[in-house]
Each structure stands twice: as C-alpha cells, then as structure tokens.
N, CA and C atoms as a LAMMPS dump frame, in Angstrom:
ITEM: TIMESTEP
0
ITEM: NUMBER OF ATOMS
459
ITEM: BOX BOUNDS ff ff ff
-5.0000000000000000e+02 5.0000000000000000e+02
-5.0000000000000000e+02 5.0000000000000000e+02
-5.0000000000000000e+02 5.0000000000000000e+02
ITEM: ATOMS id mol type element x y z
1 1 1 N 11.327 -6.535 7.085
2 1 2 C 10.478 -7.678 7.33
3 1 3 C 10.958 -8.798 6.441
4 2 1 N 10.825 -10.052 7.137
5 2 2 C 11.567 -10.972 6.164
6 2 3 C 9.964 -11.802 5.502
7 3 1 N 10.495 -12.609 4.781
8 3 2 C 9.341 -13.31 4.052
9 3 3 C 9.572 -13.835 2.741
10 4 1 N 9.16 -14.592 1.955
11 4 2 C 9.624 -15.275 0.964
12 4 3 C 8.981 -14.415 -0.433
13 5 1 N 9.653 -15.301 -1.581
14 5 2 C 9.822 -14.298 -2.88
15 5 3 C 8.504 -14.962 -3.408
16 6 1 N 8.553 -14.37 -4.903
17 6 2 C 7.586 -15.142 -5.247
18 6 3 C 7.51 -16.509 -6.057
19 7 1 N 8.478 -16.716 -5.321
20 7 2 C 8.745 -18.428 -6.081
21 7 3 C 8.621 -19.535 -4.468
22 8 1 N 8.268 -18.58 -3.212
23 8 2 C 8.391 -19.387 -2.093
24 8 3 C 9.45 -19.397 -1.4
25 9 1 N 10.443 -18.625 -2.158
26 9 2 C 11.9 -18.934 -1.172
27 9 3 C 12.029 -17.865 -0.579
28 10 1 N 13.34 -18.199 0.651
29 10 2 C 13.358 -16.43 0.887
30 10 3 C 14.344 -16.306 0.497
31 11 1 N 14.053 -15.113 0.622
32 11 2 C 15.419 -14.055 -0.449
33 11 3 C 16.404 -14.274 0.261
34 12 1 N 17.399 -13.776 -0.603
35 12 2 C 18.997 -13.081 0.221
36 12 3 C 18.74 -12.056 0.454
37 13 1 N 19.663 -11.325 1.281
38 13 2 C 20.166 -10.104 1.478
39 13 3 C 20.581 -9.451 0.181
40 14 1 N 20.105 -8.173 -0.468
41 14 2 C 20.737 -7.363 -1.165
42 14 3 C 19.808 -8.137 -2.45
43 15 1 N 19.13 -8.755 -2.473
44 15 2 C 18.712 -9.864 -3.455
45 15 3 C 17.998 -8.619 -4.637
46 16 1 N 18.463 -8.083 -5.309
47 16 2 C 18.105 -7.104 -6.47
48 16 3 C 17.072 -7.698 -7.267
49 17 1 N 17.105 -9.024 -7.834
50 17 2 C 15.429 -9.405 -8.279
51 17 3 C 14.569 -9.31 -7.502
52 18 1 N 14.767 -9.771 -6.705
53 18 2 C 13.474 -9.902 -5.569
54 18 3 C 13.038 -8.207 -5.391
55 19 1 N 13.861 -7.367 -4.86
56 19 2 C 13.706 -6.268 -4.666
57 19 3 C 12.609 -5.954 -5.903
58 20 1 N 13.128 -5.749 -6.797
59 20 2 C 12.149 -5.086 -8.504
60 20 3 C 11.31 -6.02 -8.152
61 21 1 N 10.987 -7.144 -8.156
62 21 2 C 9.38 -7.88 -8.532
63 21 3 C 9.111 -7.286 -7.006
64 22 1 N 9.776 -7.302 -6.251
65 22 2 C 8.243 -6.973 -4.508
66 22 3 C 7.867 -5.572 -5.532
67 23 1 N 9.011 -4.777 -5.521
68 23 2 C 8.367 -3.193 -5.831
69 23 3 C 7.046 -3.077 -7.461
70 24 1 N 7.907 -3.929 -7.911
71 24 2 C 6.87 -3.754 -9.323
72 24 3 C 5.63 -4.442 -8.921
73 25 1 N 5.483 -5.412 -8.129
74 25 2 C 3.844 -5.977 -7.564
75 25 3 C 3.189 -5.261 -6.631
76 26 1 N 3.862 -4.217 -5.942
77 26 2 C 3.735 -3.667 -4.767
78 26 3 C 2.401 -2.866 -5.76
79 27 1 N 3.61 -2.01 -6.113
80 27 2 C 2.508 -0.941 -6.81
81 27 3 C 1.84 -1.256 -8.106
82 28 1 N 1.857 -2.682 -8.443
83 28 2 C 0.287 -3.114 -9.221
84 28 3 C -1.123 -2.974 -8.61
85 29 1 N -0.675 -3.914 -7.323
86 29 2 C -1.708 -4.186 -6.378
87 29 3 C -2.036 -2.983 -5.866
88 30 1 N -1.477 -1.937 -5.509
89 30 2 C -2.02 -0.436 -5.034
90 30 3 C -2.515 0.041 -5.693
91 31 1 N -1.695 0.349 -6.914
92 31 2 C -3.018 0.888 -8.101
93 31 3 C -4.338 0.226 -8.173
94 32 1 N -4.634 -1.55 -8.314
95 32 2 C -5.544 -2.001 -8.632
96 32 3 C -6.349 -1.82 -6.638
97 33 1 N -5.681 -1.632 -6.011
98 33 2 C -6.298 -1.573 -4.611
99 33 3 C -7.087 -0.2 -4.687
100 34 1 N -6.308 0.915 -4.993
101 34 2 C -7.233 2.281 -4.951
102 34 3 C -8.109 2.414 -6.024
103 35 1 N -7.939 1.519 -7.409
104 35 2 C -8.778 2.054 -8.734
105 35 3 C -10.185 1.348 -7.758
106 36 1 N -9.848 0.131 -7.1
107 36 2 C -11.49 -0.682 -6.483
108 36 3 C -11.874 0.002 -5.558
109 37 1 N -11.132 0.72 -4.621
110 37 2 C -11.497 1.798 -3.902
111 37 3 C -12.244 2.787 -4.371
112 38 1 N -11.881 3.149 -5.273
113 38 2 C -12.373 4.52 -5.829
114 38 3 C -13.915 4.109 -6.559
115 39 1 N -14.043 2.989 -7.127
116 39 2 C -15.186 2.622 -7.754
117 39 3 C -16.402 2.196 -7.017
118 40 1 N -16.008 1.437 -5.878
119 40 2 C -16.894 1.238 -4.592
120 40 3 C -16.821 2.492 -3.36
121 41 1 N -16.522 3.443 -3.794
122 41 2 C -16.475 4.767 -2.229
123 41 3 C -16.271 4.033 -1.098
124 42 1 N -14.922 3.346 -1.02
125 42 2 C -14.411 2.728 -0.244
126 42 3 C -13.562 3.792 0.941
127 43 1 N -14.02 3.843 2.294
128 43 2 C -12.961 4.191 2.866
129 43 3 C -11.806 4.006 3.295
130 44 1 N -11.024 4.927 3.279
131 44 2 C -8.854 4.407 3.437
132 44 3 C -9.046 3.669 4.645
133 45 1 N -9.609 3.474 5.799
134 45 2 C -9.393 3.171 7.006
135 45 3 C -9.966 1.64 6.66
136 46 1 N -11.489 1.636 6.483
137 46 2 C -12.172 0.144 5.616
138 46 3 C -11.026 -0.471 4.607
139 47 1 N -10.857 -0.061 4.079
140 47 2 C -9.979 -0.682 2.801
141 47 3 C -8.849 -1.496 3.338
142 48 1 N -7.852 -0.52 4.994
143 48 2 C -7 -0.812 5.222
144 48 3 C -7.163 -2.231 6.357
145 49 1 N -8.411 -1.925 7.009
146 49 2 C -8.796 -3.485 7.431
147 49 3 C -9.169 -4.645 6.89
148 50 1 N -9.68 -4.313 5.391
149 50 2 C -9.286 -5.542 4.028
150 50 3 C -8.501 -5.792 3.832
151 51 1 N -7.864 -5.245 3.551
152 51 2 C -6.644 -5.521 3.186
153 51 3 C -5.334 -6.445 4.604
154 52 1 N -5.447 -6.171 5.453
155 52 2 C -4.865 -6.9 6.596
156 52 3 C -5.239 -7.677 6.921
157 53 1 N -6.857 -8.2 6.733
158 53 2 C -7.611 -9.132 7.182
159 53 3 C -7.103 -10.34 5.985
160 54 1 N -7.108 -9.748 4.309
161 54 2 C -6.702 -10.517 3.397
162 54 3 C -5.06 -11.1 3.549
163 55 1 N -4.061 -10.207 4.341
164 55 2 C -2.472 -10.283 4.274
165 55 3 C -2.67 -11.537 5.53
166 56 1 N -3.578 -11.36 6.738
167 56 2 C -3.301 -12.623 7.972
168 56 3 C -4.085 -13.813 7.047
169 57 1 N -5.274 -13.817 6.214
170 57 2 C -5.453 -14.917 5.558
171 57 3 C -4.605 -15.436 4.76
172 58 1 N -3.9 -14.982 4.214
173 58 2 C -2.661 -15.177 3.004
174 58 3 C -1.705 -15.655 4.067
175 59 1 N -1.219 -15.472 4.529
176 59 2 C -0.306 -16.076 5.363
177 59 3 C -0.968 -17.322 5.895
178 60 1 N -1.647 -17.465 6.64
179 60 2 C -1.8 -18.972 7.206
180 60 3 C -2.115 -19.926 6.112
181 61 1 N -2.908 -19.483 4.7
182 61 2 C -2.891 -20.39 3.312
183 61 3 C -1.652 -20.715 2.988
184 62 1 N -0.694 -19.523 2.866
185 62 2 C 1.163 -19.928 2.451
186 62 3 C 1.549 -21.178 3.695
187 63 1 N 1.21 -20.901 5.015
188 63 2 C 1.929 -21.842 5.728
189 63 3 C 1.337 -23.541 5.929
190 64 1 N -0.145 -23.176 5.093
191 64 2 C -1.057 -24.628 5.502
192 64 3 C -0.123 -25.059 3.541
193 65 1 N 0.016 -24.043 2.599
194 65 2 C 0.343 -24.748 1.54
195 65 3 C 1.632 -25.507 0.813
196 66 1 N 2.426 -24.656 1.574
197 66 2 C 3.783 -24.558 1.864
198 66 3 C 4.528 -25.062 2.721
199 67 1 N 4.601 -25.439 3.754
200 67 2 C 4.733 -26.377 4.424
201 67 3 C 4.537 -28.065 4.388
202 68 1 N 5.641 -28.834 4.467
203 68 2 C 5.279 -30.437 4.209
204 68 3 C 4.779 -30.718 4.664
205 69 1 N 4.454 -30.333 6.603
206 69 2 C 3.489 -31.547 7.372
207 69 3 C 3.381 -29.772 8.183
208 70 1 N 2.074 -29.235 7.837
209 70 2 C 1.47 -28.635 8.654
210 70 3 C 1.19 -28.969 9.765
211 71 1 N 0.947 -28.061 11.275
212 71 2 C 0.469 -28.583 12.061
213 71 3 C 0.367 -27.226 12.881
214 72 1 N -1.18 -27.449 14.076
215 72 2 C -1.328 -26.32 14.19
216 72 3 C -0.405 -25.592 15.412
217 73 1 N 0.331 -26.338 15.81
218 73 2 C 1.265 -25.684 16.73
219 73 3 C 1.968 -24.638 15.601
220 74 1 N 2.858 -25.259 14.395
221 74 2 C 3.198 -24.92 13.595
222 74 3 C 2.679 -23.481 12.853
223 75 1 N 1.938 -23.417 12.693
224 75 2 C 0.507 -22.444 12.371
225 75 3 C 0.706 -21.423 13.021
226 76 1 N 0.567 -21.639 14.257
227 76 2 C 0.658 -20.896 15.69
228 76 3 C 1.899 -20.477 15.725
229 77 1 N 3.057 -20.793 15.202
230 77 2 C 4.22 -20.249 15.313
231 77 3 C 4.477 -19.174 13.935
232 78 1 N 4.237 -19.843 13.137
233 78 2 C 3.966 -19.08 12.094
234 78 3 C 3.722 -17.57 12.027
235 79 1 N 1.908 -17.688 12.725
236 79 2 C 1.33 -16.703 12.996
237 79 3 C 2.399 -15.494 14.533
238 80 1 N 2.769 -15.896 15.066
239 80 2 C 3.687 -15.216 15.935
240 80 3 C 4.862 -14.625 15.37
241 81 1 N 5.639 -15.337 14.389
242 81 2 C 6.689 -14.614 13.508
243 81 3 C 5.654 -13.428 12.749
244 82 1 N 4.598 -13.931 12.159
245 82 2 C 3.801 -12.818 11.215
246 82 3 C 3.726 -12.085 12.032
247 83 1 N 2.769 -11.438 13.344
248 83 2 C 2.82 -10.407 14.278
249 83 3 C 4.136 -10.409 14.205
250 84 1 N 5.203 -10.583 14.756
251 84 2 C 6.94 -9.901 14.931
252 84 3 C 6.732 -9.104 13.762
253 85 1 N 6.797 -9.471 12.539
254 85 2 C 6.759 -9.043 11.241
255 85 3 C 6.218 -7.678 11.239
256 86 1 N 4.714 -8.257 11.71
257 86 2 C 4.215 -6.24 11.179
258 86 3 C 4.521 -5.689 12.237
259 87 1 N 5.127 -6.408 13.479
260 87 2 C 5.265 -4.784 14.254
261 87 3 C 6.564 -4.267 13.68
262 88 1 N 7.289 -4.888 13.147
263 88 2 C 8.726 -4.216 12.181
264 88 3 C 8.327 -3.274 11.319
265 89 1 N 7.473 -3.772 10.54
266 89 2 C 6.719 -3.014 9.827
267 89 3 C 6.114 -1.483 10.427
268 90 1 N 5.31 -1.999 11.449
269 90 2 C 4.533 -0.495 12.441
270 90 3 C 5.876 0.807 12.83
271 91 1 N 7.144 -0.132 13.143
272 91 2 C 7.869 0.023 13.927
273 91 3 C 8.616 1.245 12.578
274 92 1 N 9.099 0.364 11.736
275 92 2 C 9.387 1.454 10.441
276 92 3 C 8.635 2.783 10.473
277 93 1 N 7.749 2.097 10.047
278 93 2 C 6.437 3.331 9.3
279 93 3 C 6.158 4.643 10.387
280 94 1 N 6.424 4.234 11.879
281 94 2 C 6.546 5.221 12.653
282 94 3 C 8.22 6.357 13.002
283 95 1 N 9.052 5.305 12.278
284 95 2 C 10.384 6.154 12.109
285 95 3 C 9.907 7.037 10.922
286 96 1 N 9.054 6.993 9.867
287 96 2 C 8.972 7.988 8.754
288 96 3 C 8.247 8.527 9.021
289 97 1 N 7.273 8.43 10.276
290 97 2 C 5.942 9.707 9.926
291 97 3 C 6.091 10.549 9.678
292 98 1 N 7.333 11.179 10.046
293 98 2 C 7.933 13.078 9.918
294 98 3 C 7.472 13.128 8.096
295 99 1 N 8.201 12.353 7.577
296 99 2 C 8.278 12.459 6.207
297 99 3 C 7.128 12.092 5.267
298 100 1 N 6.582 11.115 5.646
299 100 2 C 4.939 11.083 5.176
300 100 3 C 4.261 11.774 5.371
301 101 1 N 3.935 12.618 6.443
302 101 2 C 2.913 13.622 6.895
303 101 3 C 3.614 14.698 5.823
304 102 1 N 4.737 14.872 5.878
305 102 2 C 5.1 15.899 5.173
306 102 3 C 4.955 16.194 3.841
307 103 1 N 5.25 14.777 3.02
308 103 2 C 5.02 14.394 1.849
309 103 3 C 3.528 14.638 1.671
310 104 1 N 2.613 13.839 2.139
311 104 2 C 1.119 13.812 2.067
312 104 3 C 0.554 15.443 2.155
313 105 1 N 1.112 16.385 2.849
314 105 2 C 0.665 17.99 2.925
315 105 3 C 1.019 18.412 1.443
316 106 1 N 2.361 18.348 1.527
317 106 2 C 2.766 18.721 0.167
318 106 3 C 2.053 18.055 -1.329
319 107 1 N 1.436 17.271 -1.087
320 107 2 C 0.293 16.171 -2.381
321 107 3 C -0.381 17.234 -2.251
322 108 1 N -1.014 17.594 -0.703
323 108 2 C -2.361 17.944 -0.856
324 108 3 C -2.476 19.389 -1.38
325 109 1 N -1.133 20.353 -1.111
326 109 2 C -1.307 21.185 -1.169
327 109 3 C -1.195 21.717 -2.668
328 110 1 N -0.034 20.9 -2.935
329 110 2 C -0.268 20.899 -4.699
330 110 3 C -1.01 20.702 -5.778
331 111 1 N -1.935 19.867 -5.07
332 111 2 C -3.427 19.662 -6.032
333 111 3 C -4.481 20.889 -5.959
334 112 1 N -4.522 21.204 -4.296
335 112 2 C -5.58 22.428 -3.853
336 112 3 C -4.63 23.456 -5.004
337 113 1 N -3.628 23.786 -5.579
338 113 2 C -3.008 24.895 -6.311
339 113 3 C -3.448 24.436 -7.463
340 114 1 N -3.24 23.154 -8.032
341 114 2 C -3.739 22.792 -8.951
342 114 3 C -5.373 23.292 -9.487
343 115 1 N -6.126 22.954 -8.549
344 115 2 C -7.191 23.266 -8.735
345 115 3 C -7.68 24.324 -8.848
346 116 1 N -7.164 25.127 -7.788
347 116 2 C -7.112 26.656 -8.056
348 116 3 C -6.864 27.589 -9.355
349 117 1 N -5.649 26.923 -9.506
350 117 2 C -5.393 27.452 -11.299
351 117 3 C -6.141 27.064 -12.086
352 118 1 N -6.559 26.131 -12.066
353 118 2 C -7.498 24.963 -12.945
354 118 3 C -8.835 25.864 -12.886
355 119 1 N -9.372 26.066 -11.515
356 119 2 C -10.8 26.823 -11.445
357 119 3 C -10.818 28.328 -11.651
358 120 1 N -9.939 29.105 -11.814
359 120 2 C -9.774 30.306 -12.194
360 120 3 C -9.539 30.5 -13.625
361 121 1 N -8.933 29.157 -14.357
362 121 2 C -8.924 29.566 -15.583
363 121 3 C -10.538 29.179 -16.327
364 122 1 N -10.879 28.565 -15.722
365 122 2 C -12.181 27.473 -15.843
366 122 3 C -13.484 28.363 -16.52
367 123 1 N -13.161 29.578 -15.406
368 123 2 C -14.134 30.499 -15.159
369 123 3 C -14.099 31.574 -15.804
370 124 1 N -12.801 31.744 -16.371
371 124 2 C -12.806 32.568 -17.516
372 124 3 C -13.365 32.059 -19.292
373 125 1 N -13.171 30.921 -18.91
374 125 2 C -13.121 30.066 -20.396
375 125 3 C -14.353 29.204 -20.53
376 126 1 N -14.928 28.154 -19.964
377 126 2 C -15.487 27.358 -19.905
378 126 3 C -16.122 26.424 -17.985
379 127 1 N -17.289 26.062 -18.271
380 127 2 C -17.482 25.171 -17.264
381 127 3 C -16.723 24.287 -16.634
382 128 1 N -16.352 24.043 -15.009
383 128 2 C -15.56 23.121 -14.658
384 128 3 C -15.561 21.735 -14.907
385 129 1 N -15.281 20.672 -16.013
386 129 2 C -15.246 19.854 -16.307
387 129 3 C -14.903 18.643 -15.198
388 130 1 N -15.252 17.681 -15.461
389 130 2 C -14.872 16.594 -14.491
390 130 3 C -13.562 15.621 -14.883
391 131 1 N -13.08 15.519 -13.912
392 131 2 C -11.133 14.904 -13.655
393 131 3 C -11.515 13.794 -14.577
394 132 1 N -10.528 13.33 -14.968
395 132 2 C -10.983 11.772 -15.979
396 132 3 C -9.804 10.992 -14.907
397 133 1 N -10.368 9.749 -15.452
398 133 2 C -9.957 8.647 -14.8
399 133 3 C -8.792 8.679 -14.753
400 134 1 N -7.864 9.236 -15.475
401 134 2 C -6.365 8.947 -15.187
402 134 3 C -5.574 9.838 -13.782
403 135 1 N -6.745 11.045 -13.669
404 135 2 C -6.26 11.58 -12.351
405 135 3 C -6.245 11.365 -11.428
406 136 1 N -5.59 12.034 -10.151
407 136 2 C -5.596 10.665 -8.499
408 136 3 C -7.224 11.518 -8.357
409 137 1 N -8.031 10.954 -7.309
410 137 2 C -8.626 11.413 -7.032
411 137 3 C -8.674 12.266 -5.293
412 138 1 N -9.791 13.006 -5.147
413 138 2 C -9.37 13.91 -4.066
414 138 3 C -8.878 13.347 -3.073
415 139 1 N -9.614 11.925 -2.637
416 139 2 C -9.266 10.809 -1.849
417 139 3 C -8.373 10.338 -1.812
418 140 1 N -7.52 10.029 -2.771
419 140 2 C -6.379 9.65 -2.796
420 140 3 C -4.858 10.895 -2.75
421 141 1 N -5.225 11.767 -3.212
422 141 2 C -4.435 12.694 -3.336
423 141 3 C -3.65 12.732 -1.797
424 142 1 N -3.907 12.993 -0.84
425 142 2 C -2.897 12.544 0.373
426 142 3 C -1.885 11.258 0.6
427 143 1 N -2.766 10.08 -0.537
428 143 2 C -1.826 9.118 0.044
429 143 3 C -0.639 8.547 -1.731
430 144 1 N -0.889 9.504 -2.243
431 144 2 C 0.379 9.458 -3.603
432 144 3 C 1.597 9.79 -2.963
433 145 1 N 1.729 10.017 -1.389
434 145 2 C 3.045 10.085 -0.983
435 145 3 C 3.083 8.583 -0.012
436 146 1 N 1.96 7.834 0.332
437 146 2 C 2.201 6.716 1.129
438 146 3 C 2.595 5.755 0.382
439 147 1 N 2.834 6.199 -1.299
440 147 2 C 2.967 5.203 -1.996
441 147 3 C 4.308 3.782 -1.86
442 148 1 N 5.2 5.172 -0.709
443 148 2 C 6.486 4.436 -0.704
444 148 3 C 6.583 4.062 1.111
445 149 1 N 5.288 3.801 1.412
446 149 2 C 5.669 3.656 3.245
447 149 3 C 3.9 3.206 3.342
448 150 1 N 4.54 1.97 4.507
449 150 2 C 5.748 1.451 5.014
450 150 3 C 6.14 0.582 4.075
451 151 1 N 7.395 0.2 3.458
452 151 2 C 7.862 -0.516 2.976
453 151 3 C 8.73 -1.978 3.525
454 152 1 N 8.443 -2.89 2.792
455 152 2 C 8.629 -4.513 3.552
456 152 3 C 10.156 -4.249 3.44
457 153 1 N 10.686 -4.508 5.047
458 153 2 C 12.373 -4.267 4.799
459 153 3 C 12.416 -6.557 5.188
C-alpha cells in the first residue's frame, strides 16, 4: 500500500527509515490500541470498526490538510485511491491467512499449556493468582500473532 511518511512525503522504494518509524509506530499504537481495549472490554470486531472508521477520517483530514487547493472532486479521488489501498491491503492479508490462523492456534495453544502448568502447580502450592498487567490477556492471546498482518506494503 502506498502512502506518505511521517513528514507527508511519500517514501521511496526500499526507503529503510520509513520502514523502522511505520514499524516502530505500528506497534506503539497496537499496544496502546489493545491496553484501551482491554480496559474498556472492548470487542476485537468493535475495536476493528474504530479503528477504520478513525483510518477513513484520517485520511480525508490528511487530504483537506495537505493538499494546496482542496476540492471535493479531489477528496473524492482521494477517497477512491484509499479504497484501492485497503483492498491491497484485504488482498495481502488474505494471501497469509494460512499463516495467521496458524500462528494465532499456536498463541492459543501455548498459553492453554501455559496455564495448565501454571494451574497444576497452583494447586499444589498456593491459590490461582491473577495475570498482572504485563501479561497478554486471554483476549488477546490469539491475536499476538496478528501482530505482523496485514502489513502496509
């Protein structure tokens, strides 16, 4: 998907800064996206229509701000490259499902072991204590593999 950096320009090809700041903001904003999730019992599906509803608002603000002489034809074109955009995006993310679904079983299944060990020793020793904040939570535990999909090509 093409789209500009965070200075407004667009990148090059192969553009290695750009690459590290998308990835290092990527997963700020995810972390700070699931920690608000997790604090409001937000659902993944809800969350994910915030979040898209916030990415088509962000875009027409970049093109009303960014742009010298807005106009709404302009707008309108805009918004038509953005759809091209995420269906690249859709279009990706459905070449990896094999590997996300796969990834996401394997999260899940490693935590359910986790826990298992965790609750068997629990029960020999002490009461099952509660996860502290630094752990994923159950909710999230499937998607610590979506962490890397779909990714903005």
């Amino acid at each position: 998907m093409s789209g500009n950096d965070f200075h407004g320009n667009p990148p090059e090809d192969g553009d290695e800064a750009y690459d590290e700041a998308y990835e290092t903001h990527r997963a700020a904003l995810w972390d700070m996206l699931m920690t608000y999730a997790d604090e409001h019992d937000l659902a993944d599906g809800f969350l994910s229509d915030l979040v898209s509803d916030l990415g088509l608002s962000l875009r027409m603000v970049a093109y009303a701000a960014e742009t010298e002489k807005p106009s709404v034809g302009g707008l309108r074109l805009d918004l038509d490259r953005y759809a091209r955009e995420m269906g690249e995006s859709v279009r990706e993310a459905k070449k990896g499902a094999g590997e996300f679904i796969a990834e996401a079983k394997a999260a899940r299944e490693a935590e359910a072991a986790e826990e298992g060990e965790a609750a068997a020793a629990d029960e020999a020793v002490a009461p099952v204590a509660e996860p502290s904040a630094d752990e994923p939570s159950e909710k999230n535990a499937a998607l610590i593999a979506a962490r890397a999909f779909p990714r903005r090509q």
